[in-house]
C-alpha positions as CSV (number, residue, x, y, z in Angstrom):
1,X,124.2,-30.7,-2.1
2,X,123.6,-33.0,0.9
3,X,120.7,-35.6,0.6
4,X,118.9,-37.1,2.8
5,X,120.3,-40.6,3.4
6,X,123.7,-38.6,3.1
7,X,122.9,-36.3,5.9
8,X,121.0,-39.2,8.3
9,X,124.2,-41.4,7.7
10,X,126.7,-39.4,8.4
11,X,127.8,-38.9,11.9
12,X,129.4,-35.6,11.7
13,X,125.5,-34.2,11.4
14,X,124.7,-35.4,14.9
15,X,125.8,-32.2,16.8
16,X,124.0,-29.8,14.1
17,X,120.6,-32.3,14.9
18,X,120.9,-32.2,18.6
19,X,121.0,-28.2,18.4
20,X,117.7,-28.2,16.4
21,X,115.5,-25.3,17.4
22,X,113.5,-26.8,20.2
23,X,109.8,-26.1,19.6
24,X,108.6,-28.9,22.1
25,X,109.6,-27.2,25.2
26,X,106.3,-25.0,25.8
27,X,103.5,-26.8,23.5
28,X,100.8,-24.7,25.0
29,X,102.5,-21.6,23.6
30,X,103.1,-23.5,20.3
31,X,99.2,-24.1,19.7
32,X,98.3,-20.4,20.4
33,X,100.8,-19.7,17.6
34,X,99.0,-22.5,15.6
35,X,95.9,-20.8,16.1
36,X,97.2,-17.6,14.9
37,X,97.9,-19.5,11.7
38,X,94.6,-21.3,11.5
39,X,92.4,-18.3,12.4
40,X,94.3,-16.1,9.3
41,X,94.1,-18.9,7.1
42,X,90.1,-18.8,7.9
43,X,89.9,-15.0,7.5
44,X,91.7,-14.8,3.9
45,X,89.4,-17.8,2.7
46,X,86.5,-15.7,3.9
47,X,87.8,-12.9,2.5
48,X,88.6,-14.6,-1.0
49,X,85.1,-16.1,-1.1
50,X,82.9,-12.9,-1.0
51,X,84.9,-12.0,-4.0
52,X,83.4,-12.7,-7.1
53,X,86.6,-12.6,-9.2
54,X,88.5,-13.7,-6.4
55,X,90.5,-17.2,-6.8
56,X,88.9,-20.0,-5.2
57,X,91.3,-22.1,-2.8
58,X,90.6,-25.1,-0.6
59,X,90.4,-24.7,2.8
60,X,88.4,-27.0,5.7
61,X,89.1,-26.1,8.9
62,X,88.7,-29.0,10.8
63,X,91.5,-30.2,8.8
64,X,93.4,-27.5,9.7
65,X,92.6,-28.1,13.0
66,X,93.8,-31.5,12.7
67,X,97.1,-30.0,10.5
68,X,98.2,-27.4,12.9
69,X,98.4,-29.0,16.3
70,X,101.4,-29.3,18.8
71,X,101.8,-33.1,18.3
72,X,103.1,-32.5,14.8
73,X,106.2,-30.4,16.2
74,X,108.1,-32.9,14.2
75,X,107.4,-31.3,10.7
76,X,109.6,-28.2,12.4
77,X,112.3,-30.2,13.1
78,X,112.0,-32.4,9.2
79,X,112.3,-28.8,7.8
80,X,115.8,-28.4,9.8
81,X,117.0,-31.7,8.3
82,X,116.1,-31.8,5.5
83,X,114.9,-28.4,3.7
84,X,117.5,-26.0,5.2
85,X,120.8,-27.7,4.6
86,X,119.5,-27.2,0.9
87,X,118.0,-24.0,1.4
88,X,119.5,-22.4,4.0
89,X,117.6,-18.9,3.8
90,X,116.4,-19.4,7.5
91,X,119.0,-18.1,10.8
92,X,118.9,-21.2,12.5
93,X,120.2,-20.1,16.0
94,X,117.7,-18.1,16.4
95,X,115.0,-19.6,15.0
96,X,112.0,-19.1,17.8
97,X,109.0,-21.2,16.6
98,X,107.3,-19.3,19.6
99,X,108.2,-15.9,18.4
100,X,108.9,-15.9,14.6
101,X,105.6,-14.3,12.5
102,X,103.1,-17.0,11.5
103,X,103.9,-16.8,7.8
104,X,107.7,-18.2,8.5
105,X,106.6,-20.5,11.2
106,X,103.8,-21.9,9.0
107,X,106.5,-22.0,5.9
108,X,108.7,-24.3,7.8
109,X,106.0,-25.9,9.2
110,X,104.6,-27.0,6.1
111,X,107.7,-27.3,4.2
112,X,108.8,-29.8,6.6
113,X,105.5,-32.0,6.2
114,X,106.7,-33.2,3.3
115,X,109.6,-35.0,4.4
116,X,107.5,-36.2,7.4
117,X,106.5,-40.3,8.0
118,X,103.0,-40.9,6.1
119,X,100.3,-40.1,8.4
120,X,96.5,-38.4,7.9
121,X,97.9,-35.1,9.0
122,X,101.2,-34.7,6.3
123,X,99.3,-36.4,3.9
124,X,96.8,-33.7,3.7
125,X,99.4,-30.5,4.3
126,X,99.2,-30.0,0.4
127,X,96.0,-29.3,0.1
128,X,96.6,-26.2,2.6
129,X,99.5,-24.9,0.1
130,X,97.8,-22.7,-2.6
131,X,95.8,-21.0,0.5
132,X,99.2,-20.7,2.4
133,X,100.9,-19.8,-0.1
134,X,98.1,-16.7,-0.9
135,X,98.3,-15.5,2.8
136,X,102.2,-15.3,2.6
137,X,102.2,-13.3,-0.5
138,X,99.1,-10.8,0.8
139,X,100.6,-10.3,4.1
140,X,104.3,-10.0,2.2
141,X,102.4,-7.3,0.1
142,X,100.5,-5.6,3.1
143,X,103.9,-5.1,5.0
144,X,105.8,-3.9,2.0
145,X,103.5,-1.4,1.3
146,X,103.6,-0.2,4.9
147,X,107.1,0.3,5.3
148,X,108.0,1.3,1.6
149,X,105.2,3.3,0.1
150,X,103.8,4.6,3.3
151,X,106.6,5.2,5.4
152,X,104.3,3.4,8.8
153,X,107.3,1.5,10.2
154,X,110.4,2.7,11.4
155,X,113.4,2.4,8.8
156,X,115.8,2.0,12.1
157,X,113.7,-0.3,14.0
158,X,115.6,-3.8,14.5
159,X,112.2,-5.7,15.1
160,X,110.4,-4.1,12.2
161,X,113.2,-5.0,9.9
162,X,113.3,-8.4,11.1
163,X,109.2,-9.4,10.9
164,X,109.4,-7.9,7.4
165,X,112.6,-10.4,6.7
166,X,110.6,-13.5,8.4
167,X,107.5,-12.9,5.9
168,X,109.6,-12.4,3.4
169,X,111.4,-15.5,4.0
170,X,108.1,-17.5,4.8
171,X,107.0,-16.4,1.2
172,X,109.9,-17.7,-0.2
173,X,110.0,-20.9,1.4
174,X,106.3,-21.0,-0.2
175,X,107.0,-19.9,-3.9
176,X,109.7,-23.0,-3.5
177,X,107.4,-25.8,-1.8
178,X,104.9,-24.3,-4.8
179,X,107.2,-25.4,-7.4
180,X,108.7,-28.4,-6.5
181,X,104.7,-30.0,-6.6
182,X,105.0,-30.0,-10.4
183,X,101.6,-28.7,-11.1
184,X,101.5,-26.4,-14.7
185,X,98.9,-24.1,-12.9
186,X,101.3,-23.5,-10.0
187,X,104.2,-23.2,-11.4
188,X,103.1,-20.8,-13.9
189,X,101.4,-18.8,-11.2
190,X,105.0,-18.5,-9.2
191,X,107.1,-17.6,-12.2
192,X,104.7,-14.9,-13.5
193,X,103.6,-13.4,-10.2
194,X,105.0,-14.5,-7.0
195,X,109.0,-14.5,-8.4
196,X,108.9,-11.6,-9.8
197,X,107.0,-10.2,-6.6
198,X,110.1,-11.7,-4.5
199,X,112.8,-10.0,-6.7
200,X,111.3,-6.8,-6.5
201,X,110.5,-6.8,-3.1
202,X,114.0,-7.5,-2.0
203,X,115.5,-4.4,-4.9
204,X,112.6,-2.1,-2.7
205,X,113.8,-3.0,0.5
206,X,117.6,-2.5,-0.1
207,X,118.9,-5.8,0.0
208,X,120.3,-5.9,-3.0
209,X,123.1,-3.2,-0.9
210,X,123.2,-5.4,2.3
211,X,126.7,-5.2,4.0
212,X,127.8,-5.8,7.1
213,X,129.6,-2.8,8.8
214,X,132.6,-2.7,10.7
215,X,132.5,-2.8,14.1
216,X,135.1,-0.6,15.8
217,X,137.7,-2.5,18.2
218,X,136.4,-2.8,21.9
219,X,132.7,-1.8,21.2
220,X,130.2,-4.7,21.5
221,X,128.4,-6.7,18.7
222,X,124.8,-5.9,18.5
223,X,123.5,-9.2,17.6
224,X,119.9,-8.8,16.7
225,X,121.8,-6.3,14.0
226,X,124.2,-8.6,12.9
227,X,121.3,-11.3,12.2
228,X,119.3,-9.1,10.3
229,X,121.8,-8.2,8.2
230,X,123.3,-11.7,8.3
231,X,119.5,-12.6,6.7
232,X,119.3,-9.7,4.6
233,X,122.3,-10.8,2.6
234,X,120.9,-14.4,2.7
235,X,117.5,-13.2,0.9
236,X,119.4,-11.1,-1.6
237,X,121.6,-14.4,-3.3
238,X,120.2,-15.1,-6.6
239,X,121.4,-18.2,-6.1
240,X,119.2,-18.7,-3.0
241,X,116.4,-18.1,-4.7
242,X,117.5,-19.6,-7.5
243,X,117.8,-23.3,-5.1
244,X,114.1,-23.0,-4.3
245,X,112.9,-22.9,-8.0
246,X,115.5,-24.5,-9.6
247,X,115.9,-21.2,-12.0
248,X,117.8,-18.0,-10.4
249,X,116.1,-14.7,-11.5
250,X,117.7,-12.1,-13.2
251,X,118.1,-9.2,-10.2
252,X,118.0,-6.1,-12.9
253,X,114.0,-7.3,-14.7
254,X,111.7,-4.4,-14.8
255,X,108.8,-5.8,-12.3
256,X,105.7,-4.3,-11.9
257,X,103.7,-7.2,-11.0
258,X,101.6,-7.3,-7.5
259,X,101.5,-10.3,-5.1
């Protein structure tokens, strides 16, 4: 597996970290996506608090304010370093940090706080993660049920398929950023309920069948297609999961556990 100092030291990593997905280019844009994030985060911790049996997770949101701001564009670019050459669940070429769905964006965002230089803002990211990591799950939940139990998105539609993949993928990156804090509570709470959640959520959606087709000679490549698919197959590794948590699920447990 590379390491860190391995992949800083060596020199034949330079081309991949100068063709790191560029989020500093329109930072205006970036802190309406931030928003997004910070304004969802809000709502479920509303939501969670006018529940009596609801669980009760931290949230501030000044601090977020102060978390999910434009001049800490760096923790996108730590994730690329550092977290994806381990993990790479995430289609780096065309990774959009303007366009992707909040969950992913705020998975690699926060994800890539914790290889970031000490400062006020990454040192505080880990109080944000049990709240994150709820909001990745319910949404992950939400779309599922949508698309497989009431049939509201389109099964052929490219876009669908894809925002579905990027939660899915944002809730993953969570259930691994989760574990690796070697807390009992929260590792108990990923292995009984959020990776079984994951395993059966990628049997529903078909991933577990992912191929790529054959393209006949002389007719184009649909791309959008190809990284769907490309992703699909990426999601459906045991042993990707498996990297995150440190303990690959069995693909054939009966799951009937919600997010």
């Amino acid at each position: 597996m590379l390491r860190q100092r391995e992949s800083l030291a060596d020199d034949s990593w330079a081309p991949f970290f100068d063709t790191l997905p560029d989020a500093s280019n329109d930072l205006e844009k970036l802190k309406g996506c931030f928003d997004i994030i910070i304004d969802n985060l809000r709502n479920l911790h509303t939501a969670l608090s006018s529940c009596t049996d609801g669980p009760r997770y931290y949230f501030q949101l000044e601090q977020a304010k102060q978390v999910f701001v434009p001049e800490n564009v760096s923790f996108i670019h730590q994730f690329f370093r550092f977290s994806h050459p381990e993990v790479p669940i995430v289609h780096r070429p065309s990774f959009n940090p303007h366009e992707v769905h909040p969950v992913l964006l705020m998975a690699v965002f926060l994800c890539g706080s914790m290889h970031a230089a000490p400062s006020d803002a990454a040192l505080s990211t880990p109080l944000l993660f049990d709240l994150a990591e709820e909001y990745a799950f319910n949404t992950l939940r939400g779309l599922v049920d949508e698309y497989v139990n009431h049939g509201v998105m389109e099964a052929d539609s490219i876009a669908d398929l894809a925002r579905l993949n990027q939660v899915l993928q944002g809730a993953l990156l969570m259930h691994g950023l989760q574990f690796i804090m070697n807390e009992p509570q929260r590792r108990e709470r990923n292995r009984d309920r959020r990776l079984p959640v994951l395993v059966s959520t990628i049997r529903k959606l078909g991933f577990s069948n992912a191929r790529h087709s054959r393209i006949p000679d002389g007719e184009p490549v649909d791309w959008d297609e190809f990284i769907l698919k490309e992703t699909q197959i990426s999601l459906q590794h045991n042993r990707d999961i498996g990297k995150v948590v440190g303990d690959a699920p069995n693909m054939c447990l009966s799951i009937g556990t919600s997010a």
